[in-house]
C-alpha positions in Angstrom: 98.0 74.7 84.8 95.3 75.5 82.0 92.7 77.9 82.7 90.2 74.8 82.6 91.4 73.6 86.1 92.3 76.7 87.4 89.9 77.3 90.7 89.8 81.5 91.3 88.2 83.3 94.4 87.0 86.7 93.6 86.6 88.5 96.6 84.2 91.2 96.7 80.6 90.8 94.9 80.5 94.9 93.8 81.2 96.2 89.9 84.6 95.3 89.9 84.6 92.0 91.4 81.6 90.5 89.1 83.0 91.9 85.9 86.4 90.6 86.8 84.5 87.0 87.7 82.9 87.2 84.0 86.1 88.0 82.3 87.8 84.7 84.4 84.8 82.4 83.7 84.9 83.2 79.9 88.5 82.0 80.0 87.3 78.5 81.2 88.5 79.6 85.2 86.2 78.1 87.5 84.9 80.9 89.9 83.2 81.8 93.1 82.8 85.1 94.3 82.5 85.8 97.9 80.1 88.7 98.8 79.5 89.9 103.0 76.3 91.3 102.4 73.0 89.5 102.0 72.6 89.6 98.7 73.6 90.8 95.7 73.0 94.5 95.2 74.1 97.9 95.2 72.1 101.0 96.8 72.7 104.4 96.2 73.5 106.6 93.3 74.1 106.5 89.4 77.7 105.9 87.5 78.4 106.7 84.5 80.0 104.5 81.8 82.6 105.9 78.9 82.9 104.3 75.7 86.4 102.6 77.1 84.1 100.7 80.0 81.4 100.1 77.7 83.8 97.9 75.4 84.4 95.6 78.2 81.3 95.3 78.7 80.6 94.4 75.1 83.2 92.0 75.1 81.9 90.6 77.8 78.8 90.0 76.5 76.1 92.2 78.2 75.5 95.2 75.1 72.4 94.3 75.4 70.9 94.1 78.6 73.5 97.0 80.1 71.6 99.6 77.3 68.1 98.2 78.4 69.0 99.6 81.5 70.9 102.8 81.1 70.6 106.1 79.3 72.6 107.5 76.5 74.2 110.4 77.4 73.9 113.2 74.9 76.4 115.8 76.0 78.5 117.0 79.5 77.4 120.6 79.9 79.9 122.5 82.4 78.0 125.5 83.7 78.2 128.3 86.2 77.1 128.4 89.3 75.2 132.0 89.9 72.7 131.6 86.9 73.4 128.2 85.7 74.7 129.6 82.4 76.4 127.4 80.4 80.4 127.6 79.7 81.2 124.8 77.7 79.4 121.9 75.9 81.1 118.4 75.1 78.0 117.5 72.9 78.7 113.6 72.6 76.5 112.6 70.1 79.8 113.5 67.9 81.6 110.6 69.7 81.7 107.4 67.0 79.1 105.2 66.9 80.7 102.6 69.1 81.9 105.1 71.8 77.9 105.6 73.3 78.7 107.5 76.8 75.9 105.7 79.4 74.2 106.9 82.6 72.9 103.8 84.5 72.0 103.3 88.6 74.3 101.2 90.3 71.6 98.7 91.2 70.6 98.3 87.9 74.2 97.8 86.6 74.8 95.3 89.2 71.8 93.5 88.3 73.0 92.9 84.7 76.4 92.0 85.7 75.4 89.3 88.6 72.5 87.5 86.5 75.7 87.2 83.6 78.1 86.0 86.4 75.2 83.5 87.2 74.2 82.5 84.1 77.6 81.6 82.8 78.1 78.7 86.0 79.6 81.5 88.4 79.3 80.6 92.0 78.1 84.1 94.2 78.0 82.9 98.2 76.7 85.6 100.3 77.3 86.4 103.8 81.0 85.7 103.4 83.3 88.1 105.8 86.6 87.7 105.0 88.9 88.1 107.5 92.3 87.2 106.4 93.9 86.7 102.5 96.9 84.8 103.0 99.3 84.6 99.4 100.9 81.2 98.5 100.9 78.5 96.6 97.7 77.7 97.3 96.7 81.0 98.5 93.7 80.9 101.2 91.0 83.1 102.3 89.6 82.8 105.4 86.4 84.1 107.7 85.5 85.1 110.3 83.5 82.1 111.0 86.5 79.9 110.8 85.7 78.5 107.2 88.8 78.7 104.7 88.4 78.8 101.4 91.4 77.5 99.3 92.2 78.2 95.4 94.6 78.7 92.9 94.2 82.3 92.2 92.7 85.0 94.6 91.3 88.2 93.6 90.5 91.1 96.1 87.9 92.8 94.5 86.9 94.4 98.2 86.9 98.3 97.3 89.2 100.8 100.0 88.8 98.6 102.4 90.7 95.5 101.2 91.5 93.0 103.1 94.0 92.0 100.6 95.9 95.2 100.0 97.7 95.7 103.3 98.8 92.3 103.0 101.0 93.4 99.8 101.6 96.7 100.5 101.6 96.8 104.7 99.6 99.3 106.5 98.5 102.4 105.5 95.9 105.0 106.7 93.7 106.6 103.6 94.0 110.3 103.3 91.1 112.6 103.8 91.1 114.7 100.6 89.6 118.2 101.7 86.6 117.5 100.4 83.1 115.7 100.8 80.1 114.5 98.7 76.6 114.4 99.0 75.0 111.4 97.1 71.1 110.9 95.9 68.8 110.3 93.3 65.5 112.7 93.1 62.6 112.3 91.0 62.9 114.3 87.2 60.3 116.6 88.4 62.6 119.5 86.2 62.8 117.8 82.8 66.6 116.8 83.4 67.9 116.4 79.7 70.2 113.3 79.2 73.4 114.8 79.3 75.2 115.3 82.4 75.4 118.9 83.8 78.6 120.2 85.8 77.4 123.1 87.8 80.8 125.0 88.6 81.1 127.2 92.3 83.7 128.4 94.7 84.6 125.6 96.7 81.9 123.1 95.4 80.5 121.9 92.4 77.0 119.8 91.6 76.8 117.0 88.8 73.5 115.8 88.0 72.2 113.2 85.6 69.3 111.2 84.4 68.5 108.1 85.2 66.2 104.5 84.5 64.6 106.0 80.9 65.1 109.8 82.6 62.7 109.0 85.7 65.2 110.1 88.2 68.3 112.2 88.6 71.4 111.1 90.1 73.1 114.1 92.1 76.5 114.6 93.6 77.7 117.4 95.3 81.2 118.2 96.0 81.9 120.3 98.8 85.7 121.2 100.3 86.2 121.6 104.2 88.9 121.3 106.3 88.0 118.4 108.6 86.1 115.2 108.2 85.8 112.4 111.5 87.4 109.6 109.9 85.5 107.1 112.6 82.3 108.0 110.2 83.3 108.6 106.6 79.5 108.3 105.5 76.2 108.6 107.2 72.6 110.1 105.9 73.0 113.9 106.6 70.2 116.3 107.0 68.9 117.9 103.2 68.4 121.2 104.7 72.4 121.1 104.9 72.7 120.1 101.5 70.5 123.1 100.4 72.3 125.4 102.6 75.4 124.7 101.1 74.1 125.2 97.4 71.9 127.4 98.0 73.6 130.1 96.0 73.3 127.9 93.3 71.3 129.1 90.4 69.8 127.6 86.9 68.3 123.9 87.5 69.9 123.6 91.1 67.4 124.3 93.2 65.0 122.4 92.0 67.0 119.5 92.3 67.9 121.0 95.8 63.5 121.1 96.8 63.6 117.2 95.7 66.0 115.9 97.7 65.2 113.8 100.6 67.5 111.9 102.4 71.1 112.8 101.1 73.8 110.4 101.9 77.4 112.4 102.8 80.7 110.7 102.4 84.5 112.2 103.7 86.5 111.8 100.4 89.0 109.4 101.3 91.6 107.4 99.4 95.0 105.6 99.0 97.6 106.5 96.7 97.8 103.6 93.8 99.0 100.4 95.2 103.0 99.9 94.6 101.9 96.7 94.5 98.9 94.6 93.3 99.8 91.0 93.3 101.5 89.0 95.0 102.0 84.8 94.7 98.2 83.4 93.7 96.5 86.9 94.4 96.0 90.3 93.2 94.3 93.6 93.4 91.4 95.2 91.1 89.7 98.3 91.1 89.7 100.9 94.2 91.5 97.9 96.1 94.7 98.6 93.8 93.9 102.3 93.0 91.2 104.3 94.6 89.8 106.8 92.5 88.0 110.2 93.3 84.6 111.1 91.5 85.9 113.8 89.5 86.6 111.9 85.8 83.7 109.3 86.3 86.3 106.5 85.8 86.1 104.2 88.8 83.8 101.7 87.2 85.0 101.9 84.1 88.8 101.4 85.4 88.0 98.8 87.4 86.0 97.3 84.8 89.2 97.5 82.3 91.1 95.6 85.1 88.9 93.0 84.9 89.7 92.0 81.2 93.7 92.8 81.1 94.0 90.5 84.3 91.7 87.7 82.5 93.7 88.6 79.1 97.3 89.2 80.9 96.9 85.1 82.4 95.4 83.9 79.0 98.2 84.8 77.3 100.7 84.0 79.7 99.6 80.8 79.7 98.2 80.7 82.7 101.2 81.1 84.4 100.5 83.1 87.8 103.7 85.3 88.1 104.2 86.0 84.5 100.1 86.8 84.0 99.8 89.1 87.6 102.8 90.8 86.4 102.0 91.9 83.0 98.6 93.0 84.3 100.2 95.0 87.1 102.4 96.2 83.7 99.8 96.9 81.5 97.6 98.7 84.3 99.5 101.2 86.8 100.7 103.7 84.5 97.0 104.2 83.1 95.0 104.2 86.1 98.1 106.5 87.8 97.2 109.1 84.3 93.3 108.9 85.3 93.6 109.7 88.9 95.9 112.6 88.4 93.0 113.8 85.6 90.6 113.3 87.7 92.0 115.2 90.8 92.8 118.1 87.9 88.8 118.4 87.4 88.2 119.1 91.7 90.3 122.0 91.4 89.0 123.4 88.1 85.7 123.0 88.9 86.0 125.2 92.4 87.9 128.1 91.2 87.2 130.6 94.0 89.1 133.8 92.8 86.0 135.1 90.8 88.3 136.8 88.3 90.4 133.8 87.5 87.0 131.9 87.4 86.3 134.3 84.8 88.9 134.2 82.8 88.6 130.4 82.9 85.3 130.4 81.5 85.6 132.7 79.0 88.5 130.6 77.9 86.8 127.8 77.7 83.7 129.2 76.2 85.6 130.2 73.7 87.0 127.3 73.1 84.3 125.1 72.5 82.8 127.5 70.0 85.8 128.0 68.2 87.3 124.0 68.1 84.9 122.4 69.7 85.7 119.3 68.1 89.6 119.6 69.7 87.8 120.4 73.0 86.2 116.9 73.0 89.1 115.1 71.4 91.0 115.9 74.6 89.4 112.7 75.8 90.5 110.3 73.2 93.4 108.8 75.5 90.7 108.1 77.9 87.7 107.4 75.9 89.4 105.8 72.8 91.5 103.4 74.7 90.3 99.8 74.1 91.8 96.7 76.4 89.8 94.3 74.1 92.0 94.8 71.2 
């Protein structure tokens, strides 16, 4: 079948799911994307997007509109905690000039991506709870309100809850990770710079960045503990806990600490990478196929890389289901498997608790960056250089 009568369901209406519905549309697929919520939006905090996200985004047509809406990020400052003194600088206005590193609110990044899904014919139904995925031939989705929806090719797009991933790869519980994470955005009442700041503790660590033309400030705050009620893995928490738990926290931190409201607090949970993400007409994207912690600021941009090798993989396989959802599945695991393990690397560098061994640490580093600093951001090349569009 040619990608001009193929007839895709995309699952899931977040980051992942829309870009993924762009790629397919491009390709000629005919597409709707089935959202549960009321309409198409994302509330909450601020993402950042690497140069290897922002060339699928390119390539997908949205340059434009995606930089109207974000701000360039001119460094990653990883600092101490007691004073806020900085240990290393990763000044990224040394990246090439088609590597710009992007801070941008999830709302606003959604908004780009749905008015391109719309704009190019894709179909976005809302209030769609999806109940079952079942694979096939003509593999079917079906609601809870009894509707089925049948297609050629269906992609589950739905995040760490999937409805589609137990189906390839049985039941599993997520894992709590140790840790939890306070998520808000505060007014720049503290002249926030635009880079994104890394404030290193014992235990925890703060990242903060600007947002919307450097009105606001996007925070998250690590913390580790012990337990975590899976039966609530997020609810609005009281600030004054928040501050409490930084409030040893020196340099900007407590101002950002004074601003904050209403703090949203999420149990770190996850799933190991799928063994498997497709299966006959479907497959996995994003967190569905490999969860990802916020320690490399990678999950949008993986997800948004899995969009455009699983449009790419079935181009060039002729649209041939197996062969295509195989070679993505091929072309995908190892890489996301690399960023994940980085990623859970940064959690425990950034919470050294052994005060000597967090001062050697930062002395090495220090001393790095001033001496190669140049090698000290090239150490992100496999991540940030990597281009699926080529």
């Amino acid at each position: 079948m040619s990608q001009k009568g193929m007839n895709v369901t995309v699952v899931g209406g977040g980051l992942g799911g829309l870009a993924t519905a762009i790629a397919l549309r491009l390709r000629g697929a005919q597409v709707r994307v089935l959202e549960q919520a009321e309409e198409i939006r994302e509330v909450g905090a601020g993402i950042q997007i690497s140069p290897n996200g922002l060339r699928v985004l390119e390539a997908l047509g949205m340059r434009e509109a995606f930089f109207a809406q974000s701000v360039a990020g001119q460094a990653v400052s990883l600092r101490d905690y007691a004073m806020g003194q900085e240990v290393l600088r990763l000044d990224l206005t040394q990246l090439p000039d088609d590597q710009s590193y992007r801070f941008v609110h999830r709302a606003d990044m959604i908004a780009v991506l749905a008015a391109r899904a719309r704009a190019l014919g894709v179909k976005i139904r809302l209030l769609q709870k999806v109940q079952e995925i079942v694979p096939g031939g003509t593999p079917r989705v079906i609601l809870r309100n009894g509707d089925r929806v049948d297609s050629d090719l269906v992609v589950g797009a739905d995040g760490l809850h999937s409805v589609l991933r137990p189906v390839l790869n049985g039941a599993s519980d997520p894992f709590f990770t140790g840790q939890v994470a306070w998520r808000v955005v505060v007014p720049n009442t503290m002249d926030h710079p635009s880079e994104a700041r890394v404030h290193m503790g014992p235990g925890c660590h703060m990242v903060s960045y600007p947002l919307r033309g450097g009105q606001l400030v996007n925070v998250v705050a690590v913390q580790e503990r012990d337990k975590w009620a899976p039966s609530s893995w997020s609810h609005r928490d009281d600030p004054a806990n928040l501050r409490a738990a930084f409030g040893h926290f020196g340099g900007i931190v407590p101002q950002l600490l004074h601003a904050i409201e209403a703090p949203g607090l999420w149990g770190l949970f996850r799933h190991r990478v799928a063994q498997t993400w497709w299966g006959q007409g479907v497959a996995l994207v994003g967190d569905a196929a490999h969860p990802t912690l916020p320690f490399l600021a990678q999950g949008a941009n993986m997800a948004f890389e899995d969009a455009w090798v699983l449009a790419d993989a079935l181009d060039a396989a002729g649209w041939d289901l197996d062969c295509g959802l195989a070679a993505y599945q091929s072309r995908r695991r190892d890489r996301v498997s690399r960023v994940i393990e980085a990623a859970n690397g940064n959690a425990r560098k950034y919470h050294l608790r052994n005060p000597v061994v967090r001062r050697v640490a930062h002395l090495g580093l220090g001393l790095a960056g001033r001496i190669a600093p140049q090698h000290m951001l090239g150490q992100f090349d496999w991540l940030y250089k990597h281009d699926v569009t080529t």
